[in-house]
C-alpha positions in Angstrom: 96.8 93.0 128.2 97.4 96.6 128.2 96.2 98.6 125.2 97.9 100.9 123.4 96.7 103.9 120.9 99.1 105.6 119.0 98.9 107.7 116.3 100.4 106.9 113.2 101.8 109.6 110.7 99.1 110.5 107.5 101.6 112.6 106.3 102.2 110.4 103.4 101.3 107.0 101.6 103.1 103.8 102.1 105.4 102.4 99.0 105.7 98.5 98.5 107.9 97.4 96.0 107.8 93.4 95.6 110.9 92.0 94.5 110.0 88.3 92.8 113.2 86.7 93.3 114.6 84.1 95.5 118.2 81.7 95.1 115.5 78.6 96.0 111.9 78.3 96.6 111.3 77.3 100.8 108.9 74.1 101.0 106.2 76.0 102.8 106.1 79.0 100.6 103.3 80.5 98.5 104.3 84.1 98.2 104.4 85.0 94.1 108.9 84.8 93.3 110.6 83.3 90.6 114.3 81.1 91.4 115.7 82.4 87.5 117.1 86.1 87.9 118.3 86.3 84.5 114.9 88.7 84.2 116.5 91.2 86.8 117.2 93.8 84.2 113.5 93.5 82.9 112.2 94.0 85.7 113.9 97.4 87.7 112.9 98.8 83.8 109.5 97.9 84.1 109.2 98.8 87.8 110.7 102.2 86.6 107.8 102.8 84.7 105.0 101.8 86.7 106.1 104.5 89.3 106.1 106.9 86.6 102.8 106.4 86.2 102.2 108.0 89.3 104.3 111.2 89.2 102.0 113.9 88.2 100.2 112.8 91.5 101.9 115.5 93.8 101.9 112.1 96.5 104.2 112.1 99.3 105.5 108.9 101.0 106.4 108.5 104.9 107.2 104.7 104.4 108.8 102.1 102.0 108.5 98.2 102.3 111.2 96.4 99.7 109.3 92.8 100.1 109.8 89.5 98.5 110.7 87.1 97.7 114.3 88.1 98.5 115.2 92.0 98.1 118.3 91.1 99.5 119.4 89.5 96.4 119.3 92.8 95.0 122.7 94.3 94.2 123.2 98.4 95.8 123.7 99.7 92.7 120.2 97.8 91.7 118.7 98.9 95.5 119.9 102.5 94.1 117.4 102.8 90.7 115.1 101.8 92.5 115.0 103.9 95.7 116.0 106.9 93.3 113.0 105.9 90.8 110.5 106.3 94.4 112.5 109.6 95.1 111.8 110.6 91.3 107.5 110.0 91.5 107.2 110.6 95.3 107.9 113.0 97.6 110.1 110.4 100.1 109.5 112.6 103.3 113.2 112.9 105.3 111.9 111.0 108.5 110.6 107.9 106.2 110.7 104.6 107.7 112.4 102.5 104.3 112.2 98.8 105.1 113.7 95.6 103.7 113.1 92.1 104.0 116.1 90.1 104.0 117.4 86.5 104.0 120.3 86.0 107.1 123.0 84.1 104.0 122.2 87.1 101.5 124.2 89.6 103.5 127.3 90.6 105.1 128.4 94.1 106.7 129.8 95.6 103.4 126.3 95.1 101.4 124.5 96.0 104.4 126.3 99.8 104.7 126.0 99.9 101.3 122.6 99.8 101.9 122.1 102.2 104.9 123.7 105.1 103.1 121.1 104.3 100.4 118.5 105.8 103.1 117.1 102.1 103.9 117.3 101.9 107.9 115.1 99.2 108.8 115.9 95.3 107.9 113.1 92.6 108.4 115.3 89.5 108.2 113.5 85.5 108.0 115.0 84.1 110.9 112.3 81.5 111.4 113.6 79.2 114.0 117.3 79.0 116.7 117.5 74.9 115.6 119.3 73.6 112.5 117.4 70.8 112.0 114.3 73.1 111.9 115.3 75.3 109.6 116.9 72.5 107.0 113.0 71.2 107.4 111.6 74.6 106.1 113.9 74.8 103.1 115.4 77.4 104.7 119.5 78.2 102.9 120.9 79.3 105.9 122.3 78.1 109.9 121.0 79.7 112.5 124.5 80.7 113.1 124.4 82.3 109.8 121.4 84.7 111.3 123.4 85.8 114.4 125.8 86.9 112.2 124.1 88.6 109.8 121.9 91.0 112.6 125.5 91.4 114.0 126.7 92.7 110.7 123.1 94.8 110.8 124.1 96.5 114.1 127.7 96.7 113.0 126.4 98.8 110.0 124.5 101.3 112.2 121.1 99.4 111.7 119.2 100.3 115.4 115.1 98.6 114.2 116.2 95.2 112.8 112.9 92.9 113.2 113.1 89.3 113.0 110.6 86.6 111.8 110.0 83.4 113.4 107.3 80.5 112.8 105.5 78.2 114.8 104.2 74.8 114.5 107.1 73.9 111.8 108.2 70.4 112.1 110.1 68.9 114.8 109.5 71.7 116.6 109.0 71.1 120.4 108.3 72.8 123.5 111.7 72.6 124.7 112.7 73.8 121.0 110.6 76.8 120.9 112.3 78.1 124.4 115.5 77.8 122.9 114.6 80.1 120.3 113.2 82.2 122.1 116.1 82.3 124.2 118.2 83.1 121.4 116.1 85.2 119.4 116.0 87.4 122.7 120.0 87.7 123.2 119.9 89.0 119.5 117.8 92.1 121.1 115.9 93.1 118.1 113.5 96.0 118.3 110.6 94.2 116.5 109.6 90.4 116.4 106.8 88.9 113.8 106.0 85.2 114.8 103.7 83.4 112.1 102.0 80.1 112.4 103.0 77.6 110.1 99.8 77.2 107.4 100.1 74.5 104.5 99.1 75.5 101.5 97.6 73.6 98.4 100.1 73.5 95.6 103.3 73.8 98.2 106.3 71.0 98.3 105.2 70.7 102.3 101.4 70.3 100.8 102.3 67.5 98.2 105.1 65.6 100.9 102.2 65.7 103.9 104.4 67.6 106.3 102.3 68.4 108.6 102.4 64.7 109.9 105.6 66.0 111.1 103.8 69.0 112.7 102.5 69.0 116.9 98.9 69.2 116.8 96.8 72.8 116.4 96.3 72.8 120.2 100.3 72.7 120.9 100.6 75.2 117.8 98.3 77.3 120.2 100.3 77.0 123.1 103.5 77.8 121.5 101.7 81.1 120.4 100.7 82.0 123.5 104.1 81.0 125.1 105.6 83.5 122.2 103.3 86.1 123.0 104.2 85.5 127.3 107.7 85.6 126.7 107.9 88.4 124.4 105.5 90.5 126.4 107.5 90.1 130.0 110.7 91.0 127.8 109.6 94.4 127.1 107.9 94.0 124.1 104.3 95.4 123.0 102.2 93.6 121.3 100.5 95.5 118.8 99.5 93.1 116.3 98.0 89.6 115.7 102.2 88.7 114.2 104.0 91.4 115.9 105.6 92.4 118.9 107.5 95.8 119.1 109.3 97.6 121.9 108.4 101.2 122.2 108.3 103.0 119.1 109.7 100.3 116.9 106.0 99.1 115.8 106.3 98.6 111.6 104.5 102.2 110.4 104.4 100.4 106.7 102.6 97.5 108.3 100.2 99.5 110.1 98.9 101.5 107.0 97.2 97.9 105.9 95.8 97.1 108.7 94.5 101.4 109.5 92.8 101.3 105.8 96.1 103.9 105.0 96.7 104.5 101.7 99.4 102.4 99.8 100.5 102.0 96.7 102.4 98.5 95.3 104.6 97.8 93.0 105.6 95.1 91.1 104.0 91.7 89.8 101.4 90.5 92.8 101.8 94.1 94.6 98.9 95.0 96.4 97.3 98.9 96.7 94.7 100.4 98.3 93.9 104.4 97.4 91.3 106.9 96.4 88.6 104.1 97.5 90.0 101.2 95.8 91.7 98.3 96.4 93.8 96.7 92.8 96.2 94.5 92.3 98.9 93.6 89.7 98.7 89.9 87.7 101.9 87.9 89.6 103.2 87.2 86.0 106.7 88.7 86.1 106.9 88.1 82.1 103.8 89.8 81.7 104.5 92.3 84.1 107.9 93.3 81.8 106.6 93.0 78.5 103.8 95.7 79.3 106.4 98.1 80.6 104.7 97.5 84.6 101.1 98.6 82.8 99.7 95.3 83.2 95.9 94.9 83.6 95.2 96.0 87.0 93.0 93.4 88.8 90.2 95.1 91.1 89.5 93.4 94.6 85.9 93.2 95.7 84.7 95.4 98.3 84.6 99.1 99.6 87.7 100.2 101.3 85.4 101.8 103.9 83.3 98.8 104.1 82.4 97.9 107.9 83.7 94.2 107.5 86.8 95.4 106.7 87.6 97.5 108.4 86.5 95.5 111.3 88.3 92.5 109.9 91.6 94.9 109.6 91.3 96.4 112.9 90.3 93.7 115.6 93.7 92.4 114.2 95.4 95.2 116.1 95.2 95.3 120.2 94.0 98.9 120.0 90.8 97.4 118.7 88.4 99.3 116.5 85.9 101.8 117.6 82.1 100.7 116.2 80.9 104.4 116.4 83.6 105.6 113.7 83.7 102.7 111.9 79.7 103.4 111.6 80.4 107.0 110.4 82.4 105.7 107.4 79.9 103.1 106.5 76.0 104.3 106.9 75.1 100.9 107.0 76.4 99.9 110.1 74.2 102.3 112.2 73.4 102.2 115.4 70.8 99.0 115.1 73.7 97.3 113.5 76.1 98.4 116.1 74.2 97.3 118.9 73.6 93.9 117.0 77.5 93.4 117.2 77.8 93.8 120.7 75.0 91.4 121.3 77.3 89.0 119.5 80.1 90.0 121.0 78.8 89.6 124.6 79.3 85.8 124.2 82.8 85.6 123.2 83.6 88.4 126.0 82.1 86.0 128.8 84.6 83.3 126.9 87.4 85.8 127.5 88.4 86.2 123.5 87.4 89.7 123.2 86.6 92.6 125.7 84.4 96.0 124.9 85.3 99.1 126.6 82.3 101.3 125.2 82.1 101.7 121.4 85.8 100.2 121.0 86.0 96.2 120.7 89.5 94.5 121.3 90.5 91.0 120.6 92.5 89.7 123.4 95.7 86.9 123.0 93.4 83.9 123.2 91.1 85.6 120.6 93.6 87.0 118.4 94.4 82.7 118.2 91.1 82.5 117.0 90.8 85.3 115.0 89.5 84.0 112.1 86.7 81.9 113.4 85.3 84.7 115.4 85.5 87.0 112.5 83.6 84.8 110.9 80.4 85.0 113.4 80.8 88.4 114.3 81.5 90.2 110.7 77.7 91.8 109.6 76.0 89.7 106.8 
């Protein structure tokens, strides 16, 4: 696979802004959101505020992530406040990438130019799969048809880096099922792709009906992936990420702070941040989150943001790797000894083709990056 290394603007921090509402709940979704919408008032107030909280900071911002739950349920006028209250408490650089997840029946070409000339000009929309059947199986409100359209309507309003989701090893998906949407997916030319694999989790409608007896096996789930990432790749497209193929230049810059220990700030009930050396997190309790006016008790993550495991954890996830030596002058503890101990380990999965080391940089290649997480887990330090 051929590596690239680009270099990712520091001019600014990254901004996400959680928006917890959704028209239904999709069976296999675990992602903090709330169906009632009646608190939507409530909520841009209390948002409002939080941001203010950061003003006096002097901080400048090269990128903006409107994630969900469904942003796209949000009106302009309620898109507006908000991208004028991030205007207000940060310096929005002019050449910021402002991104927004969106849901293919939410939209049509009237809402979406209403939304360009708001300064947002990059739509992430949930695709997930070319088949009806498929998508009825996820929960999912819209056709496939439905999606063509809506990216249509995107390019039609002078959106040129629409990304597109998909998922794998959903029920009654097949071989022959995944080509097709790949097939489709393609003709829709987007500039970005982000393919997930289907994971169950406890307390889910798909977790309580068992549907993952409706699910191909983890080995099939594993060739599908590696189909995805073949087709994608011959296609033009780089892939950059664990989740994410790009053509050139479209790679998410947002995206990229998390997994480059950037600094970001989040906003809203369940948002993430990571800054000055800490990593916090808000409650996901929207009724908590408005009756303190967005000053909820912040929740602390364990672990240094310079830790080694993280950021080796964050970075093999990339296919530009991670580079031991720096990684070792951020983190005293994983010195040389410990460096070499690493590659000792890593020697074994490099015979097994998951991983190669060039040097003091370590990549995971495709078959690794399917096993990421079990070779993270015997190659992370103690």
């Amino acid at each position: 696979m051929e590596r690239q290394f680009e270099s990712v603007s520091q001019k600014g921090i990254g901004v996400y802004i959680h928006v917890p509402f959704c028209a239904s709940k999709c069976s296999y979704c675990d992602f903090y959101s709330r169906v009632r919408q009646d608190q939507k008032a409530g909520y841009l107030d209390a948002l409002e505020q939080e941001m203010f909280g950061w003003k006096n900071r002097g901080l400048k911002a090269d990128t903006v992530f409107f994630g969900g739950g469904t942003p796209s349920l949000l009106t302009p006028s309620e898109l507006e406040r908000i991208v004028h209250a991030v205007k207000t408490n940060f310096a929005l650089l002019p050449d910021a990438e402002v991104t927004m997840e969106a849901n293919p029946e939410t939209v049509d070409q009237a809402y979406l130019e209403a939304v360009a000339a708001l300064g947002i000009n990059r739509l992430s929309f949930g695709v997930q799969s070319a088949i009806d059947r498929e998508l009825k199986a996820l929960g999912r409100r819209h056709t496939y048809e439905r999606a063509v359209q809506a990216v249509s309507d995107a390019k039609a309003a002078s959106f040129s880096n629409i990304s597109v989701d998909l998922m794998l090893g959903i029920p009654y998906q097949t071989a022959d099922s995944l080509r097709v949407t790949l097939s489709q997916i393609l003709a829709l030319a987007p500039q970005h792709v982000s393919c997930y694999l289907l994971k169950i989790e406890e307390g889910t409608p798909f977790y309580r009906k068992n549907a993952g007896q409706l699910c191909v096996s983890e080995d099939e789930t594993a060739d599908f992936y590696l189909t995805v990432a073949r087709t994608l790749r011959q296609a033009g497209y780089h892939h950059y990420e664990i989740s994410n193929f790009a053509l050139p230049g479209f790679e998410s810059h947002h995206n990229l702070k998390y997994w480059r220990d950037q600094p970001y700030l989040g906003f809203g009930p369940a948002a993430h941040s990571c800054i000055d050396g800490r990593r916090f997190y808000n409650p996901p309790d929207l009724q908590q989150y408005i009756e303190t006016d967005g000053r909820c008790s912040l929740r602390e993550e364990s672990g240094a943001v310079q830790d080694a495991a993280e950021r080796l954890m964050l970075g093999l996830r990339l296919d530009e790797g991670v580079d031991l030596s720096e990684i070792g002058k951020k983190d005293p503890s994983f010195d040389e000894q410990a460096q070499r101990q690493f590659l000792k380990k890593a020697a074994v999965y490099e015979r097994a083709g998951l991983l190669e080391v060039d040097g003091s940089r370590v990549f995971l290649t495709e078959e690794g990056m399917l096993v990421s997480n079990m070779l993270l887990a015997r190659l992370l330090p103690d």
